[in-house]
KOLVOVO-857949 format. One line per 8 residues: number of its first residue (from 1); for each residue x negated, y negated, z of C-alpha. Coordinates in steps of 0.5 Angstrom, whole numbers, plus 500, padded with zeros to 3 digits. Layout:
residues N
NUM> X,Y,Z; ...
***
This chain:
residues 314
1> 723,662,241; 717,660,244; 716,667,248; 716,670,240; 709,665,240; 706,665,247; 706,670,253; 709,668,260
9> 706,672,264; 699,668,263; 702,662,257; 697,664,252; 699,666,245; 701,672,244; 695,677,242; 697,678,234
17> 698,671,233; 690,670,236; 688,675,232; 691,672,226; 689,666,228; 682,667,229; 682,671,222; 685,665,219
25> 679,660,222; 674,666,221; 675,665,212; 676,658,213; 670,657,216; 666,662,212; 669,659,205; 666,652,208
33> 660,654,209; 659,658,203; 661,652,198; 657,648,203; 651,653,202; 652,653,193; 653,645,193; 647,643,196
41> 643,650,193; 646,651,187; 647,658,187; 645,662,194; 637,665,192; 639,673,190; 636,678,195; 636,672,201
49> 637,673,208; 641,667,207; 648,670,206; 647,675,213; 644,669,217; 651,665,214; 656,670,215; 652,672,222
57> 653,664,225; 661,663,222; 662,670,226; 659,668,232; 662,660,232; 669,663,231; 669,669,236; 666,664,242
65> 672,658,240; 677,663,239; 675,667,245; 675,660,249; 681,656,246; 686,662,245; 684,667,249; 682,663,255
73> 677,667,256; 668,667,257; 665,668,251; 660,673,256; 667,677,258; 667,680,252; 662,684,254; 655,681,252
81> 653,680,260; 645,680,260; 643,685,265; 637,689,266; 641,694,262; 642,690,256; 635,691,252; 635,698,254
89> 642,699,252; 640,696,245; 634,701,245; 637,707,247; 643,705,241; 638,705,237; 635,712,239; 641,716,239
97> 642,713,232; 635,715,230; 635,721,232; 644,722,229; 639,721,223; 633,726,223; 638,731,224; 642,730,218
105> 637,729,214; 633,735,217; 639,738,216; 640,737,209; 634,738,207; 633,745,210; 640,746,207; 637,745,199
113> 643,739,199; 637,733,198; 630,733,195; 624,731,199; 619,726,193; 615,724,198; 613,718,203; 612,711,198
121> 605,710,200; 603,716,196; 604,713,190; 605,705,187; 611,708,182; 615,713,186; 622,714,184; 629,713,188
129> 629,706,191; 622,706,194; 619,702,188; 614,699,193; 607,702,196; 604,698,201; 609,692,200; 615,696,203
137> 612,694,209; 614,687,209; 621,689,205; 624,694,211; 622,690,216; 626,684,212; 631,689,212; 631,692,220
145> 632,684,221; 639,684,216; 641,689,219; 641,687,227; 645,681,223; 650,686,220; 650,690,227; 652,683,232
153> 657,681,228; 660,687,226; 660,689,234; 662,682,237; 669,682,231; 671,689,232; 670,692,238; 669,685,241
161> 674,680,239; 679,685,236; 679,691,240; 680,687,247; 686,683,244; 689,688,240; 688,693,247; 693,688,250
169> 698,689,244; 698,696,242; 694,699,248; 687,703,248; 689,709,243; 692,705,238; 688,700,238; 682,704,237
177> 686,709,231; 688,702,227; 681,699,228; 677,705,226; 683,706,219; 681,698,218; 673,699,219; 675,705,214
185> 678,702,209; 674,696,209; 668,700,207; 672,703,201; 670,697,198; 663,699,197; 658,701,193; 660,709,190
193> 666,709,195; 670,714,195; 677,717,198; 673,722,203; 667,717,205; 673,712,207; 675,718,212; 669,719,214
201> 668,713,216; 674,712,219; 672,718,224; 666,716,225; 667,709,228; 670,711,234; 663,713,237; 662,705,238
209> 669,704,241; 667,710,245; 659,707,246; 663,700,249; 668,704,253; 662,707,257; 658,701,259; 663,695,258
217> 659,692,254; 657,690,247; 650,692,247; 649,700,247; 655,699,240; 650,693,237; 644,699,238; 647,705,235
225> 650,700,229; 643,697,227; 640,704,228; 645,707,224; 644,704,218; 637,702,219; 634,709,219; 640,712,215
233> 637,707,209; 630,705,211; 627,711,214; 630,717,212; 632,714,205; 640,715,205; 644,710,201; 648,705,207
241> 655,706,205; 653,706,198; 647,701,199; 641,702,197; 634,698,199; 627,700,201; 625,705,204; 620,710,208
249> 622,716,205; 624,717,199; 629,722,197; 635,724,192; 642,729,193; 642,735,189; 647,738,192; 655,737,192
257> 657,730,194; 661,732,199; 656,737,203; 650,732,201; 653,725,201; 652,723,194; 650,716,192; 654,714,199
265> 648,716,203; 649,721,210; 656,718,212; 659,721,205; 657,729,207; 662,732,212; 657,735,215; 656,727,219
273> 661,730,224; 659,735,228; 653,731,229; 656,724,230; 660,729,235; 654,730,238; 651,723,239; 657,723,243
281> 655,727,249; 649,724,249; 651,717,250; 655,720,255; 648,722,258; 644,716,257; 650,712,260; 649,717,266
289> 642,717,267; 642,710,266; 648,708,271; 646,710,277; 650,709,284; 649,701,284; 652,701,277; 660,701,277
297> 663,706,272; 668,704,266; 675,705,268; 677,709,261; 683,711,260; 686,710,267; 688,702,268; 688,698,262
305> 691,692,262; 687,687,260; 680,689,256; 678,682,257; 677,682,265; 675,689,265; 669,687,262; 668,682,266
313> 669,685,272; 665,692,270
***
């Protein structure tokens, strides 16, 4: 009875039980903050960073405590070693995105399926989201911070502690197909979610698995996840997985929703694809041109018994 719980090869849980465990601790942990937040405040303040800075604080304590008491492993080794890589390998994450994002919306425009309104500057009431003039400033960067909130905790979850444990149960293609089908259908619950923007999605998120794999370590995924949604949103005017917020450029679809996005923003248009396809090969060459001989490549598909040490090692 004791093997269906715990391993015998290293004596820990086996990997699904920490999964649910630390799911289990996460919810718990969230529910008390929230109800904690709402006792001593009333009511959290609407349109407050306070729900990010929450959420971003119960994930960070429920990865590190089940990362150190189930796994049995160093918070560091799921990937967040500061190097002289890491800072460049946030911002290399966030141009890839920002440049994913220029093409699509170029794209799109050049193909009549948005329509270009203008700058927000170039009026104090212009239309779409962008409802503010020079106090857009303030709003996006107040956004950009949000944003790097959503991008740490979702990276550190998912294809941190999620996707090393699960590694070790199902295997590095499974777990990266399972782990892209629930990140899809996690989004299904948004705003002007349809069936097609869930599959997107789904097909699209394997470009962070794939980030990871490269560098063995969470800060490129953590920049091409903040840059995505920023200048999807904030920049280029997009809806965020059917979000809308302030923004630079204000802009509106014309065209069918699934060519134009619709009011899911750029990750319900099909036309994502090949360009997130692209941004593939260019984080193969930024990992490249970055990694030179005295940084030991990842070893991908070949050995993959324990993500966890491969982190550690890489």
């Amino acid at each position: 009875m004791k093997a269906i719980f715990v391993s015998p090869e290293d004596g820990r849980l086996r990997a699904g039980w920490r999964i649910l465990a630390f799911i289990a601790g996460l919810m718990a942990l969230n529910a008390a903050m929230f109800l904690g937040v709402r006792a001593i405040n009333g009511s959290l303040p609407k349109d407050s960073i306070l729900p990010f800075l929450i959420f971003g604080f119960v994930a960070t304590v429920s990865v590190y405590v089940a990362r150190r008491f189930l796994d049995k492993r160093s918070f560091r080794s799921l990937g967040l070693r500061l190097d002289r890589f890491a800072i460049a390998d946030v911002i290399g994450g966030v141009l890839v995105s920002a440049l994913v994002m220029a093409i699509m919306f170029f794209m799109l425009l050049a193909a009549g399926l948005i329509q270009f309104e203008g700058f927000v500057w170039w009026t104090d009431n212009p239309p779409g989201t962008a409802v503010l003039s020079a106090a857009v400033l303030p709003a996006i960067l107040m956004v950009l911070l949000e944003l790097a909130i959503v991008a740490w905790w979702e990276e550190l979850v998912f294809r941190g502690y999620l996707f090393q444990n699960t590694v070790s149960g199902l295997g590095l293609m499974w777990s990266v197909a399972v782990l892209s089908l629930i990140f899809g259908l996690l989004h299904a619950m948004n705003p002007n979610a349809t069936l097609l923007s869930s599959v997107l999605i789904t097909l699209l998120t394997p470009q962070l698995f794939y980030a990871y794999l490269k560098t063995g370590q969470l800060w490129l995924p953590i920049g091409i996840h903040w840059g995505w949604n920023f200048f999807q949103a904030s920049v280029f005017g997009f809806a965020a997985s059917g979000q809308s917020s302030p923004t630079m450029i204000a802009q509106s679809p014309i065209g069918p929703d699934w060519l134009s996005g619709g009011a899911f923003g750029a990750e319900g248009s099909v036309l994502i694809i090949p360009v997130t396809a692209f941004s593939m090969v260019v984080i193969h060459f930024w990992v490249r041109a970055t990694r030179k001989s005295s940084q030991r490549p990842m070893q991908m598909l070949a050995s993959f018994p324990d993500r966890s040490e491969l982190a550690e090692a890489a």
